[in-house]
C-alpha positions in Angstrom: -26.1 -2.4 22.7 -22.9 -4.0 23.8 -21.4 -7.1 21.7 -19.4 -9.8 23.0 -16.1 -7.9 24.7 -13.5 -7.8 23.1 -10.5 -6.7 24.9 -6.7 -5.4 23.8 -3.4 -6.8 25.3 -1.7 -10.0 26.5 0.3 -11.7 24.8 -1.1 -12.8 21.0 -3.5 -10.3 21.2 -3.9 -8.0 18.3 -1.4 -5.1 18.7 -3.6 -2.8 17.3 -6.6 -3.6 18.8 -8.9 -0.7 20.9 -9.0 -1.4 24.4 -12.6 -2.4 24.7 -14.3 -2.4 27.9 -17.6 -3.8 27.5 -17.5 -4.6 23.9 -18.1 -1.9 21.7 -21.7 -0.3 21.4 -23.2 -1.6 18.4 -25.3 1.5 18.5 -22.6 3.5 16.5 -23.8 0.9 13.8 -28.0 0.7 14.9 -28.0 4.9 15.4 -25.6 5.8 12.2 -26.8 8.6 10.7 -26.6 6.9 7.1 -28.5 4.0 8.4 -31.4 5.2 10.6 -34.0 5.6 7.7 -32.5 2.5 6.2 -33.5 -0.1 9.5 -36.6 2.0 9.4 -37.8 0.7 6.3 -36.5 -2.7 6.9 -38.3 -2.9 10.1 -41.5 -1.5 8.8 -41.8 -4.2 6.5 -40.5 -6.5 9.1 -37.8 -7.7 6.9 -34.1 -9.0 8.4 -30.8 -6.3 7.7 -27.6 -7.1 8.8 -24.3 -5.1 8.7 -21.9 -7.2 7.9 -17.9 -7.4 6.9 -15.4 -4.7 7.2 -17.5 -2.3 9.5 -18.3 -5.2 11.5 -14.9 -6.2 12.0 -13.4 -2.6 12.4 -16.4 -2.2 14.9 -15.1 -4.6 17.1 -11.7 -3.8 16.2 -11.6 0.0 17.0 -15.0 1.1 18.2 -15.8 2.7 14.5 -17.5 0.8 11.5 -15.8 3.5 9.3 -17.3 4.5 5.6 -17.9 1.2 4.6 -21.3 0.2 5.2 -22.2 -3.0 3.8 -25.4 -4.8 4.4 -27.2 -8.0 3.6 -30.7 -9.0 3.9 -32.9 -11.7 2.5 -35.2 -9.6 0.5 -34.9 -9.5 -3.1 -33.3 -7.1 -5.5 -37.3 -5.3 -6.4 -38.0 -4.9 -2.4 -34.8 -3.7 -1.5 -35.2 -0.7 -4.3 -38.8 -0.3 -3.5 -38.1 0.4 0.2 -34.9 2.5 -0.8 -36.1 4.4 -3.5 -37.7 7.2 -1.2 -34.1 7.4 0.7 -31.6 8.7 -2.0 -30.2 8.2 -5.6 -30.0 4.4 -6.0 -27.7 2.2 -8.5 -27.7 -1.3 -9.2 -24.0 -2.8 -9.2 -23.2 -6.9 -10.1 -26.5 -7.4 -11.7 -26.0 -11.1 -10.8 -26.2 -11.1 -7.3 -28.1 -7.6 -7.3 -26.5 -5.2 -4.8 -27.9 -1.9 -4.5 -26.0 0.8 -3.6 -27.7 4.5 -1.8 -25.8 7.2 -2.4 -26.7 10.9 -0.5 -24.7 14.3 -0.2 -23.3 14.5 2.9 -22.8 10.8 4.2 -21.0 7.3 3.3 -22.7 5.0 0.4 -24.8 2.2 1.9 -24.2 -1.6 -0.2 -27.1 -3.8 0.3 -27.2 -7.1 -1.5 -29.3 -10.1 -1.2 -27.8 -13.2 0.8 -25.8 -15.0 -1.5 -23.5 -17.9 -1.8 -21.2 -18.4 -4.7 -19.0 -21.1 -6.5 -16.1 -21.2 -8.6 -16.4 -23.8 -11.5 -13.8 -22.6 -13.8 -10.4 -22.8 -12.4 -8.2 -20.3 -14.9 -11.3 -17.7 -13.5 -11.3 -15.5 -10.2 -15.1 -14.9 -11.5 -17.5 -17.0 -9.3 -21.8 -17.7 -10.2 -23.5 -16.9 -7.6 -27.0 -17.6 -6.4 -29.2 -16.9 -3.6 -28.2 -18.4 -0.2 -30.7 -20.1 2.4 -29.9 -17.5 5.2 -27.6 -15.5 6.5 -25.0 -17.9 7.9 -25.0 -19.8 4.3 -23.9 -16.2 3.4 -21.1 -15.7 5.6 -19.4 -18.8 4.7 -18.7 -17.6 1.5 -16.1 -14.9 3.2 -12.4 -15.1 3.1 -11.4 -15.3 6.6 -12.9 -15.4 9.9 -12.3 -11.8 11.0 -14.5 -10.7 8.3 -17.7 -12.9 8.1 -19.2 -11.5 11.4 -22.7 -9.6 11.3 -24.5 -7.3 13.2 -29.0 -7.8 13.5 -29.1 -3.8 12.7 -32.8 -4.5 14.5 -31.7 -6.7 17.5 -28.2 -5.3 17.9 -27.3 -9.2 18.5 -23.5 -9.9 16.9 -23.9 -13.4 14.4 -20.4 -15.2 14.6 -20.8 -18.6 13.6 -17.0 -19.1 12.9 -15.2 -17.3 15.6 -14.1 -14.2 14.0 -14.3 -12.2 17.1 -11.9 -14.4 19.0 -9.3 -14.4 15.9 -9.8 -10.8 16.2 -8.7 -10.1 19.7 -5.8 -13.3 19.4 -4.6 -11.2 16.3 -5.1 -14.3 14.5 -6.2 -14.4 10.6 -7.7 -17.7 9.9 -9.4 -18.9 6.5 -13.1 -19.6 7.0 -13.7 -23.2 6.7 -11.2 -25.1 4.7 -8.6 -22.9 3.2 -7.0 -24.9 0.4 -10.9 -24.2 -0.5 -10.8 -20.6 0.0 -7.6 -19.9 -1.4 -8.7 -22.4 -4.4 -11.7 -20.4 -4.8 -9.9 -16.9 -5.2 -5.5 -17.1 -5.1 -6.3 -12.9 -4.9 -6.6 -13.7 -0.6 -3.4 -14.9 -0.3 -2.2 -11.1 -1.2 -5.1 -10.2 0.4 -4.2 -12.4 4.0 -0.4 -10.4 3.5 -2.2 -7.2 3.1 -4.3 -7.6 6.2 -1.0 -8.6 8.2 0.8 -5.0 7.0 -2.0 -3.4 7.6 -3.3 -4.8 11.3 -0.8 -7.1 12.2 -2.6 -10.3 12.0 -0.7 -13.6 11.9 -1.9 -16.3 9.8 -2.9 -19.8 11.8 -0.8 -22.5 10.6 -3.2 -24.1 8.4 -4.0 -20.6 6.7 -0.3 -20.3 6.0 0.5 -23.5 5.0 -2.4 -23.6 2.7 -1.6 -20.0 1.5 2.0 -21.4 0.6 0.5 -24.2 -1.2 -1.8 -22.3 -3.5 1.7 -19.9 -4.4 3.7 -23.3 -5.4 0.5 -24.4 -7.7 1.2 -21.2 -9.6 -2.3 -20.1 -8.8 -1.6 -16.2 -8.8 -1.1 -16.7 -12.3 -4.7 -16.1 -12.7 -5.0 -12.6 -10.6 -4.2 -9.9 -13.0 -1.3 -7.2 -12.4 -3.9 -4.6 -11.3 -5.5 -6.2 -8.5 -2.2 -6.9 -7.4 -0.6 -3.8 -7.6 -3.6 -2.4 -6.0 -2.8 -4.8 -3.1 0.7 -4.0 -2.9 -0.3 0.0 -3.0 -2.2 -0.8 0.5 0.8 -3.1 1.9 3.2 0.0 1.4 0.8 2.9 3.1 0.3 0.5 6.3 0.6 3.2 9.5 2.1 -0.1 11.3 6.0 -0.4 9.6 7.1 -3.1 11.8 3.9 -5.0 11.0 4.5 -4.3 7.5 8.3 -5.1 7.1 6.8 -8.8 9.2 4.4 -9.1 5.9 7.2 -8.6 3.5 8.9 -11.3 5.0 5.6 -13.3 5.1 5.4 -13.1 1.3 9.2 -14.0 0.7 9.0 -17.1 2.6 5.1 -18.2 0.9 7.1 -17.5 -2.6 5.0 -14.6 -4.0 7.2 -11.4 -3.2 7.6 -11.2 -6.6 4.4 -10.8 -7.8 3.7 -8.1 -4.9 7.2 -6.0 -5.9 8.4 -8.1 -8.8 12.3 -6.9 -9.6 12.8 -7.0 -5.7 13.1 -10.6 -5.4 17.0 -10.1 -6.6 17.7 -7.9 -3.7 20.6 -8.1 -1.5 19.3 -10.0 1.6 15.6 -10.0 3.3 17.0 -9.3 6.9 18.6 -6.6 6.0 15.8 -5.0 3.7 13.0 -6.1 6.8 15.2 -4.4 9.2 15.3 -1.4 7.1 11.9 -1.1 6.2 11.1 -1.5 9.9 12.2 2.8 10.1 10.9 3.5 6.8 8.2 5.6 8.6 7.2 7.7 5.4 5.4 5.8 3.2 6.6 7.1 -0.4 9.9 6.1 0.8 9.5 2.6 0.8 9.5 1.7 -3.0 12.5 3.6 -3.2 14.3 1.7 -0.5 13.3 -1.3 -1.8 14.3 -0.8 -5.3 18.2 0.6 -3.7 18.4 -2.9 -2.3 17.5 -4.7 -5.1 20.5 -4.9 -7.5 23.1 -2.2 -9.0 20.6 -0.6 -11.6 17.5 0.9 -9.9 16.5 2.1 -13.4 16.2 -1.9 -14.6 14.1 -2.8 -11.6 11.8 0.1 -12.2 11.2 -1.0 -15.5 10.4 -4.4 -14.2 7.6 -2.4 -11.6 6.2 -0.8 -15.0 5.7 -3.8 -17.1 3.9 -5.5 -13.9 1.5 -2.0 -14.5 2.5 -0.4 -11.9 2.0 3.5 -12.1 4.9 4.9 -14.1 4.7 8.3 -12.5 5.4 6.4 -9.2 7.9 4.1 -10.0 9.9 6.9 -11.8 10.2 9.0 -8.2 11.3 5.8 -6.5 13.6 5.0 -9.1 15.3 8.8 -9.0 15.4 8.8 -5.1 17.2 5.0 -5.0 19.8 5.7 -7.4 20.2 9.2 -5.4 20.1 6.9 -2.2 22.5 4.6 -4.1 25.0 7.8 -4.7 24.7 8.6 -0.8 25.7 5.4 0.1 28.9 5.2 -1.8 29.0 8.7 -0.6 29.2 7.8 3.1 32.1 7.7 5.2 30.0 5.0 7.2 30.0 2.6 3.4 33.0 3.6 1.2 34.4 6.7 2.5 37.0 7.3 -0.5 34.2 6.4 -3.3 32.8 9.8 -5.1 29.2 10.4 -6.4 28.6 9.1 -10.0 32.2 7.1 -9.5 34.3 9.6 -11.1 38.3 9.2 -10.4 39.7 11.7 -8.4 36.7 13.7 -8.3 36.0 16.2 -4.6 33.2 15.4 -2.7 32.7 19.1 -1.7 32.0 19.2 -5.7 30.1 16.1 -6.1 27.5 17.3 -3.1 27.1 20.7 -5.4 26.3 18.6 -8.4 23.8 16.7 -6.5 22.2 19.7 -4.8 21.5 21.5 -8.3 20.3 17.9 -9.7 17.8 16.8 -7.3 15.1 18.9 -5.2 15.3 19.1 -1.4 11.8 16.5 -1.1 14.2 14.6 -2.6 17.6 15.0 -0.7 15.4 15.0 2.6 14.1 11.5 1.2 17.4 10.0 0.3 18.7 10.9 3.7 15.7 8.8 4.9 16.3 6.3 3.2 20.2 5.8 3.8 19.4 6.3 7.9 17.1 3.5 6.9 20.0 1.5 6.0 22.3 2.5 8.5 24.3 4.8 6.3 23.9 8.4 5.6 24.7 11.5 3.7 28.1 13.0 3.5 28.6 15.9 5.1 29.3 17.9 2.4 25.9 17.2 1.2 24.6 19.1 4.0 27.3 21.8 3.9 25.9 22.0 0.0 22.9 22.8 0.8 23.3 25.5 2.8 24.1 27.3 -0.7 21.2 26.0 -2.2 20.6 29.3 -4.0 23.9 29.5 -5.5 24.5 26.0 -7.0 20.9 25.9 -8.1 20.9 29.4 -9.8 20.8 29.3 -13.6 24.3 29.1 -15.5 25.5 32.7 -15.9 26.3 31.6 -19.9 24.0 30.1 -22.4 24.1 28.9 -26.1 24.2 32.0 -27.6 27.8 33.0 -25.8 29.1 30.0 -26.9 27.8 30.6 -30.5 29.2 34.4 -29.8 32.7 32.4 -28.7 32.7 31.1 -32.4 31.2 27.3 -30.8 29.0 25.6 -33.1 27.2 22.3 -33.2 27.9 19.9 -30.2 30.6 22.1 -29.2 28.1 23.9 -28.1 26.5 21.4 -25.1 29.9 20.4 -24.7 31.4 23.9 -23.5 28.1 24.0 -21.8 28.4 21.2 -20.0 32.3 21.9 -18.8 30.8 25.7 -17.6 28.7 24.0 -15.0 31.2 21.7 -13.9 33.7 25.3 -13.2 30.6 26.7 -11.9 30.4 24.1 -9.2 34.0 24.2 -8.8 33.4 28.4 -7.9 33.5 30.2 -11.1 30.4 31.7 -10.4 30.7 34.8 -12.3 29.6 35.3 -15.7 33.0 37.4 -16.6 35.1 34.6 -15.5 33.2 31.7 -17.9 33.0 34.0 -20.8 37.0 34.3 -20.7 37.0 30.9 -20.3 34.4 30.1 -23.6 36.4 32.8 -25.2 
């Protein structure tokens, strides 16, 4: 049961979008195997279902609703348990506007909620009431933009678009539904949401959608989303298979004025042309916290504790923070930045030495990711960094002396670290051998 076609290229089009023939068979949606018993008991009872949202969208989009199987009906919280009941292990979710979700072994979790509309009286609240819409239309108006208030009659096979979503799909167009000063009144959280959707697919905003967007930023809206939800956003914006449409959203959110809440700390940093042209090769994901936080001032460790207070995952933002500043060493390592600079800035220091210092401090995940990220920025390792590691097991081998022969050399107190300390600095220099630093302790 072909929808409306939807087909990929020209110019505006969706970059990202399936090549569609026909439009896509709305029978991977009718004949899924988590929904066949589900329509069946709808359509016993003669009773309206509709898929509608994200798999509707990524129906159209790629030819696959994917695991998220959301549905809407006008039947009431009692009937829709009643007629699921027999299916799977039920639970009821958002008891005020009743969605039932069926969970079974061995397939996706269907989400079927009565038709709903909702308002938003309190303005310091993202949290709307909601009550029981007329029909399904009434329903989708409530959406945030157009590309994801489309539905498919699960017993017809018949697409509902009342506000042009497909279209806005295949233009790679994201448009608010209805007004969006509204929508973006409603909930400030699609604002990150309409830059998350532009990482991840490539979208564009339509004019009105940006400008309202910006507007809704300069009211200091945002101030009402919590950290979480937007960290959670900003988790999505940095995994986006699509780096070129993601470094184009970055940008998006420095010019609307809410960068800062999506990477606050990175606001400060050096210049967005070069950090979009940079992220634009940042292929590996993890990399791109890190390379945003080496271009964001002279003290990765001060921008990662901005990250943490802003709740983002300390874990996380302490690997990005060790690979920047080692990023930040290979830069003033290059011959391409400051050729006569040395790691760590020590006067006078050998960059054979430095490399062997850096090789025993950090792991190869993380030299491999520093390199990254310095190619990123059009810089890059020294060569002795390479020509380090080719000794890996020798400058990473555990010091041939320990506390006890400096105790044993009469040391005592912070003598002790501080002998310690000069050992592994001859060590790296080519004293090696554990004869050689005992004379020298001795």
């Amino acid at each position: 049961m072909p929808v409306a076609p939807v087909v990929a290229g020209g110019s505006g089009t969706d970059p990202f979008l399936s090549p569609a023939g026909n439009g896509p068979d709305v029978s991977v949606l009718t004949g899924h195997p988590a929904l066949l018993d589900v329509i069946a008991a709808f359509d016993a009872e003669d009773i309206p279902l509709h898929a509608v949202g994200g798999c509707v969208r990524d129906l159209i989009r790629t030819g696959t609703p994917g695991n998220d199987l959301d549905l809407t009906t006008p039947a009431d919280t009692d009937t829709i348990r009643r007629l699921l009941d027999p299916l799977g292990s039920l639970t009821l979710e958002g008891v005020s506007f009743g969605m039932v979700r069926l969970c079974r072994k061995g397939m996706p979790d269907v989400e079927i909620t009565r038709y709903r509309t909702e308002t938003y009286d309190d303005e310091g609240s993202r949290k709307p009431t909601t009550r029981t819409a007329s029909d399904l239309v009434e329903d989708l108006e409530r959406r945030d933009f157009t590309v994801n208030a489309m539905a498919v009659d699960l017993m017809s096979g018949d697409l509902v678009d009342p506000f042009g979503g497909a279209a806005d799909l295949h233009a790679g167009v994201l448009r608010a539904v209805g007004d969006p000063t509204e929508r973006f009144a409603e909930d400030p959280l699609r604002v990150i949401r309409a830059i998350r959707f532009s990482a991840q697919r490539g979208w564009r905003p339509d004019p009105d959608t940006r400008a309202a967007a910006k507007q809704t930023v300069a009211d200091g809206r945002l101030g009402i989303v919590s950290d979480e939800r937007i960290v959670a956003e900003a988790q999505k914006i940095l995994v986006s298979p699509h780096p070129a449409a993601m470094s184009r959203a970055i940008r998006g959110a420095h010019s609307l004025g809410c960068l800062y809440r999506l990477f606050p700390g990175v606001s400060v940093m050096a210049g967005m042309q070069q950090t979009a042209s940079g992220m634009d090769r940042c292929d590996e994901p993890a990399d791109r916290l890190a390379f945003m936080i080496k271009l964001s001032g002279p003290d990765p460790k001060a921008i990662g504790s901005i990250l943490k207070r802003a709740k983002w995952p300390h874990e996380q933002v302490d690997a990005a923070v060790r690979i920047a500043r080692l990023a930040k060493v290979a830069d003033r390592y290059s011959p391409d930045v400051r050729g006569e600079e040395r790691i760590h800035g020590h006067p006078g220091s050998e960059p054979d030495i430095e490399a062997r210092r850096l090789v025993r401090t950090y792991s190869d995940a993380e030299l491999d990711a520093a390199a990254r990220i310095a190619r990123a920025d059009r810089s890059g390792l020294h060569p002795s960094v390479a020509q380090a590691r080719k000794d890996a097991d020798v400058w990473r081998a555990p010091l041939p002396v320990n506390g006890h022969d400096a105790m044993t050399a009469g040391l005592r107190g912070p003598a002790i670290g501080t002998a310690l300390r000069t050992c592994e600095s001859l060590y790296l220099r080519g004293m090696t051998t554990r004869e050689d630093l005992l004379t020298w302790l001795r």
